[in-house]
C-alpha positions as CSV (number, residue, x, y, z in Angstrom):
1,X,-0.8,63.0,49.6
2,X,-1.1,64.4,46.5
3,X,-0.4,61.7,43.8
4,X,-2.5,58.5,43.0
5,X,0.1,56.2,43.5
6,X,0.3,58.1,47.3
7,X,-3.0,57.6,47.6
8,X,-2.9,54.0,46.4
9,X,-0.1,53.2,48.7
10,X,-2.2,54.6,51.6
11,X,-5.1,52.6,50.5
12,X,-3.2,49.0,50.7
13,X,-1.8,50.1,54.6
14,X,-5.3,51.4,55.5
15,X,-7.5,48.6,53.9
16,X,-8.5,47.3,57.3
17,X,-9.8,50.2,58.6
18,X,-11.2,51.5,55.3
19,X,-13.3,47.8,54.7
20,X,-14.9,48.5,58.9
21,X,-15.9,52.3,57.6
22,X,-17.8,50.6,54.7
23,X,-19.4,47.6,56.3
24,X,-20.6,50.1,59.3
25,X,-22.2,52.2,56.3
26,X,-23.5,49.1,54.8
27,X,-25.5,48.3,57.9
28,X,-27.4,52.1,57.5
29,X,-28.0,54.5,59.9
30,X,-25.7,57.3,61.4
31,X,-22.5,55.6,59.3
32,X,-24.7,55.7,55.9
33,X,-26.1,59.1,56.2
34,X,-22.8,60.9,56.6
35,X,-22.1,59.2,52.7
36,X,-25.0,61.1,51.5
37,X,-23.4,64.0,49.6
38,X,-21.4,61.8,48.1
39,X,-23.7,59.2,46.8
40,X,-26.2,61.9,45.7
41,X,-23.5,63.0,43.3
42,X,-22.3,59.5,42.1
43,X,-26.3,58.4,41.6
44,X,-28.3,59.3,38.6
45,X,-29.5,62.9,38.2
46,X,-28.0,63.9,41.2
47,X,-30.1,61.8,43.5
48,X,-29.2,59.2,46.1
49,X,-29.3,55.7,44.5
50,X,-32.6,54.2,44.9
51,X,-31.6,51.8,47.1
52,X,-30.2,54.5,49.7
53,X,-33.8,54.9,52.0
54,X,-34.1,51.2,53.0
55,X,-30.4,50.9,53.8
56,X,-30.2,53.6,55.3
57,X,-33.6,52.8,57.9
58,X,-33.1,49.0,58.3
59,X,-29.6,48.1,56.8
60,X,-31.4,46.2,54.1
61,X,-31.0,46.2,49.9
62,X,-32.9,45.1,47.5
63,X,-33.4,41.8,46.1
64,X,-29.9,42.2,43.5
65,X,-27.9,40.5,41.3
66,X,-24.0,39.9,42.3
67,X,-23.5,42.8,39.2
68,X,-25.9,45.1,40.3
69,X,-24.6,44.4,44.2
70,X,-20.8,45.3,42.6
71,X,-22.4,49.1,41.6
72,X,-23.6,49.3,45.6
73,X,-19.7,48.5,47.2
74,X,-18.8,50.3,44.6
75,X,-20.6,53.4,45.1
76,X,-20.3,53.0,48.8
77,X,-16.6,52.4,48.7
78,X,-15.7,55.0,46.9
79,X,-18.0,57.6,49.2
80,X,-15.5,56.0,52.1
81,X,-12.7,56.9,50.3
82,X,-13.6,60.8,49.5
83,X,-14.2,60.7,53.9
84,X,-10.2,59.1,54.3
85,X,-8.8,61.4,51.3
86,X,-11.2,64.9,51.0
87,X,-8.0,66.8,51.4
88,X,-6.2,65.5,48.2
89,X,-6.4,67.0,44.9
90,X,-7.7,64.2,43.4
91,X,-11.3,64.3,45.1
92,X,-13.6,64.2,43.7
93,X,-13.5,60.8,42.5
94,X,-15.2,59.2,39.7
95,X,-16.5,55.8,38.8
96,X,-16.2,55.0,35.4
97,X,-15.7,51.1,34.7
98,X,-16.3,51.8,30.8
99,X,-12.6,52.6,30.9
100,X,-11.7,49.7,32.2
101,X,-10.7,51.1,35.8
102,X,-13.2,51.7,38.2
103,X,-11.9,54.6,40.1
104,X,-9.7,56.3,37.1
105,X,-8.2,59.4,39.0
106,X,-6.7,56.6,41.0
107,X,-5.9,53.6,38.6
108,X,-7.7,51.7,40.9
109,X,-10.0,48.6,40.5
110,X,-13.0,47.8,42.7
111,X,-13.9,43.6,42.7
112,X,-16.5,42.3,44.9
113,X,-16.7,38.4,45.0
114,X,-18.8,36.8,47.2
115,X,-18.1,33.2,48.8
116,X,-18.0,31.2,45.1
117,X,-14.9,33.9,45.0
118,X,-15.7,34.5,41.3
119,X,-16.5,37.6,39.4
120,X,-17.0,38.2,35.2
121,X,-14.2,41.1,33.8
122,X,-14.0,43.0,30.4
123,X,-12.2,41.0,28.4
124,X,-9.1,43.0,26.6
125,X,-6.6,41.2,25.9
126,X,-5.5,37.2,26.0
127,X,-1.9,38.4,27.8
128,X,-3.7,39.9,30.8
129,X,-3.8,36.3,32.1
130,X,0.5,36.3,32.4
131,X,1.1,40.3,32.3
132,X,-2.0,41.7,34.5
133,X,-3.4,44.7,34.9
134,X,-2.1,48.1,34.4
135,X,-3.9,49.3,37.6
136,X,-4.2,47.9,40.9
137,X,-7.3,46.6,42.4
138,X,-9.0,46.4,46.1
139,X,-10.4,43.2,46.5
140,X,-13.8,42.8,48.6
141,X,-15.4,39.4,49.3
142,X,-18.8,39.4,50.4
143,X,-20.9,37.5,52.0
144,X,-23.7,37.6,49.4
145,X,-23.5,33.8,48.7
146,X,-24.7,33.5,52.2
147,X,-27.3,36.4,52.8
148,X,-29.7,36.0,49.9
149,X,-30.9,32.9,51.3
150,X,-32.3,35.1,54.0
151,X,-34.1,37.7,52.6
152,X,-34.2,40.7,53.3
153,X,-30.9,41.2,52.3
154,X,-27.7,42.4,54.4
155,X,-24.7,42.5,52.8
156,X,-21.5,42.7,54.9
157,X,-17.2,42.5,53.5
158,X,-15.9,39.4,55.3
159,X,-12.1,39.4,53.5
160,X,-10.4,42.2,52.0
161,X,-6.8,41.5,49.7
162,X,-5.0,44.6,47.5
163,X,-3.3,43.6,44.5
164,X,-0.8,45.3,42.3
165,X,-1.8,44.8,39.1
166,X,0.8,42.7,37.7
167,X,-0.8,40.2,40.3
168,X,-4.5,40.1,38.7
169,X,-3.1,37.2,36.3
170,X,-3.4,34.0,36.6
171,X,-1.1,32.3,39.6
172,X,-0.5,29.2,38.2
173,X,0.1,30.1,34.6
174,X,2.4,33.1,35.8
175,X,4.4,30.2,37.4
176,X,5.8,27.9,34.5
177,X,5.5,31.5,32.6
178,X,8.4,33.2,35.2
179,X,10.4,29.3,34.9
180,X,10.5,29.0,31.4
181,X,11.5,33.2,30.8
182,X,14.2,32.3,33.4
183,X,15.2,29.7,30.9
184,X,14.5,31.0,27.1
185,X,14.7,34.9,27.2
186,X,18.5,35.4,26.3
187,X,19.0,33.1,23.8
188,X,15.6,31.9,22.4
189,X,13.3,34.4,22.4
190,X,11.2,33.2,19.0
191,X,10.4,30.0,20.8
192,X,9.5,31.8,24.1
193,X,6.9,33.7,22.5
194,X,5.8,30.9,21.2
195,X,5.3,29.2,24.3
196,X,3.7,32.3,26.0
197,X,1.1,32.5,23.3
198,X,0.1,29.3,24.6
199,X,-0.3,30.3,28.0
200,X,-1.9,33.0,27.2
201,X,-4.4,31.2,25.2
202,X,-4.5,27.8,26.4
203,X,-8.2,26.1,27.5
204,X,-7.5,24.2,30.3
205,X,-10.6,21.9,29.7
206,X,-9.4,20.5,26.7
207,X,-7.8,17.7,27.5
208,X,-4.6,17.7,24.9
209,X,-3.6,21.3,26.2
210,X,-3.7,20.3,30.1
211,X,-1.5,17.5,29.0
212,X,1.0,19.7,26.9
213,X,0.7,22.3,30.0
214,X,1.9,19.3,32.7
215,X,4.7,18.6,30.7
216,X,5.9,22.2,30.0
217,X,5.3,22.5,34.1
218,X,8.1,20.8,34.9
219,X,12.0,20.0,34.3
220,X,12.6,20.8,30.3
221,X,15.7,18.0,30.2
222,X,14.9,15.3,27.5
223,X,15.0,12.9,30.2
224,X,12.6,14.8,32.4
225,X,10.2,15.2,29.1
226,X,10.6,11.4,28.1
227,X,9.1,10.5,31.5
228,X,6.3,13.0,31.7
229,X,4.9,12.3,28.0
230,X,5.0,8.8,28.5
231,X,2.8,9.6,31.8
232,X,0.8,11.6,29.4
233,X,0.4,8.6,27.0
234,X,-0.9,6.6,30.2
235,X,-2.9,9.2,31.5
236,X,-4.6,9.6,28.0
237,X,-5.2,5.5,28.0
238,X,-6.8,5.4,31.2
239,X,-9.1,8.5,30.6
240,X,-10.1,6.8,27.6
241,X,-10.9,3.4,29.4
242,X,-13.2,5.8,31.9
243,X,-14.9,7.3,29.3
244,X,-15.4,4.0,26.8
245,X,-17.6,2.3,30.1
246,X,-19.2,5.4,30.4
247,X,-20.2,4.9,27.1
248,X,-18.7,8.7,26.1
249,X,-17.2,9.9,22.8
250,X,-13.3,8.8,23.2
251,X,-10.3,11.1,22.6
252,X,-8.9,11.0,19.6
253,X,-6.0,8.8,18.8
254,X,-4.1,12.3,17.2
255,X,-3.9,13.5,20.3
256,X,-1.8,11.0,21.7
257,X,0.0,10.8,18.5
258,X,0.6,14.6,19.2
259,X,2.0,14.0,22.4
260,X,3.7,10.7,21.7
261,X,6.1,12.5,18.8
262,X,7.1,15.3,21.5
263,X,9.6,12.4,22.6
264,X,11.3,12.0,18.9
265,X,12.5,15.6,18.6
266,X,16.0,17.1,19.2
267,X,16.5,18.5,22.2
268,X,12.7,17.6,22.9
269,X,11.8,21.0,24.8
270,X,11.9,21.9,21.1
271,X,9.2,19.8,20.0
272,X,7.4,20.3,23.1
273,X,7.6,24.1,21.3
274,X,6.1,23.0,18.2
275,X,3.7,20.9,20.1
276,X,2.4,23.8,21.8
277,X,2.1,26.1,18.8
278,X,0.6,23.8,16.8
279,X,-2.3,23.3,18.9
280,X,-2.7,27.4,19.5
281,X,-3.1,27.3,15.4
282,X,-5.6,24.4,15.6
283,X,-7.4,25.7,18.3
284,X,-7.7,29.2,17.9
285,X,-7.3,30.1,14.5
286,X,-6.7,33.5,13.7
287,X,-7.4,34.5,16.9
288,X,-4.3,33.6,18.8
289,X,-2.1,36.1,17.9
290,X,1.8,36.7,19.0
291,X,1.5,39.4,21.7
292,X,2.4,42.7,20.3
293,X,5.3,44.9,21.4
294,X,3.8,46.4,24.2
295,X,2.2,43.2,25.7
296,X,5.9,41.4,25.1
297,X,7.5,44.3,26.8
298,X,5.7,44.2,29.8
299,X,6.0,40.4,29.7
300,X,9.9,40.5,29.6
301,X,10.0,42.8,33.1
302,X,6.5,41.8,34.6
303,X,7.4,40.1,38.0
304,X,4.8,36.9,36.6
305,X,3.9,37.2,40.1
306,X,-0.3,36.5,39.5
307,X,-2.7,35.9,42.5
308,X,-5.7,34.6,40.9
309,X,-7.5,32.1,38.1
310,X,-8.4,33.1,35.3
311,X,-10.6,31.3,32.2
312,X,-12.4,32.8,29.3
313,X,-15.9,32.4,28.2
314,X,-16.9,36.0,26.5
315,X,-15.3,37.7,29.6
316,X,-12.6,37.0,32.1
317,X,-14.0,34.6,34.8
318,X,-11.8,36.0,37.9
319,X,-11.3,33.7,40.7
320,X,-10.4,34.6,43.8
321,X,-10.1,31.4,45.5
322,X,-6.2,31.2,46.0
323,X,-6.1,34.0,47.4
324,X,-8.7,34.0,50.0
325,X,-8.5,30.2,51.1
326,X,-5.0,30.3,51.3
């Protein structure tokens, strides 16, 4: 194997075997101490990381964050990997998340989750969450969660998953994304954009975009969009009933006005367009741009194909609950 994408390959068939190599080095001893070289030239100054001693004598870490717990897999992963793969020419490897990839001679991504199956990402671009990555990424859930209620700590991998990178997007999003490029690539591509702008930059907990999102979910026929903005309109009464004897700020009558006009356009999937845009402009300003050419390029041959959740605060929130629950 002399290519990443070689290499990669043999990573995904492998990851079974690779993930028992790391959690036996994870518990210290023998397992850890053949790693050593390795490590001593990933850690700082050319020494082993200063948590090497105690997990190597005990199989115990220190008292660590889930971020600082991420550098440790990390570290030890990639040690496992230069064990599997010391004959290619691409060892040895590098970890350099700064660029964006952790293991960059392989285009590879290293997440470690624990059991809330949620990790914090550099935040690049609002079209990652349809589009993806441009590298792949190894998967590794932990059972931190667990273990740091029982000091000292022992960190072990209880799931592994390997995902191409066009499926670190979100799964649900992807999903009305792949149904309504089915529908509006050919012949109405100025509205498509439109509509992926909003999916690419739509806050879920607001409660006019969820609604405008369930009714570009489903059929687009005028008929089919009648029916789900009058659900909408009822949906939108009844929250504000809940939140009036709760004695909570009520939603704005605009909003429903919003949604109530989708029915007047023709054909409605139109309006549901303008809808849509209209709230990207309110919403975000300036900052919801059109994707540019390369984001719209990859979006027209991506396979929308998304494994995960994603939200926005700052940084990508990753979670990783669809695809380890299901």
């Amino acid at each position: 194997m002399t290519t990443a994408h070689e290499v990669r390959e043999d990573i995904q068939s492998r990851l079974a075997d690779i993930v028992d190599t790391v959690n036996a080095a994870l518990s210290g001893g023998g397992a850890l101490e053949r790693l050593k070289p390795t490590l001593e030239r990933l850690g700082s100054g050319g020494d082993v990381p200063h948590w090497y001693e105690t997990l190597e004598s005990n199989g115990t870490l220190p008292n660590l964050d889930g971020k600082s717990l991420g550098s440790v897999l990390e570290m030890v992963f990639v040690s496992v990997l230069e064990k599997y793969y010391h004959d290619t020419s691409l060892v040895p490897f590098q970890i350099n998340p700064a660029r964006g990839v952790d293991i960059p001679s392989l285009q590879l991504g290293v997440k470690s989750p624990s059991e809330n199956y949620c990790t914090s990402e550099p935040f690049f671009s609002a079209y990652e969450r349809l589009i993806g990555n441009e590298h792949d990424a190894v998967i590794l859930l932990t059972d931190y969660q667990t273990s740091k209620k029982s000091p000292p700590l022992r960190i072990q991998i209880i799931k592994q998953a390997y995902l191409k990178g066009s499926q670190v997007a979100d799964k649900s999003l992807c999903q009305v994304a792949k149904n309504i490029r089915r529908r509006l690539l050919s012949d109405n591509a100025t509205e498509l954009k439109k509509l992926v702008r909003f999916l690419a930059y739509i806050n879920q907990s607001d409660w006019e975009a969820r609604a405008l999102l369930k009714i570009l979910s489903g059929d687009l026929a005028d008929k089919a969009i009648d029916k789900a903005v009058q659900n909408c309109i009822e949906a939108f009464i009844a929250t504000n009933s809940v939140k009036r004897s709760e004695g909570k700020e009520l939603l704005s009558d605009d909003i429903r006005n919003r949604i109530r006009v989708i029915s007047t356009g023709s054909p409605r999937w139109m309006s549901l367009v303008n809808a849509a845009d209209n709230w990207v402009i309110e919403a975000q300003k300036d900052a919801g741009r059109y994707p540019n050419e390369g984001e719209w390029e990859r979006f027209t041959r991506s396979e929308l194909d998304g494994q995960i959740g994603m939200s926005f605060a700052l940084q990508w929130r990753y979670n990783f609950g669809h695809l380890f629950r299901e």
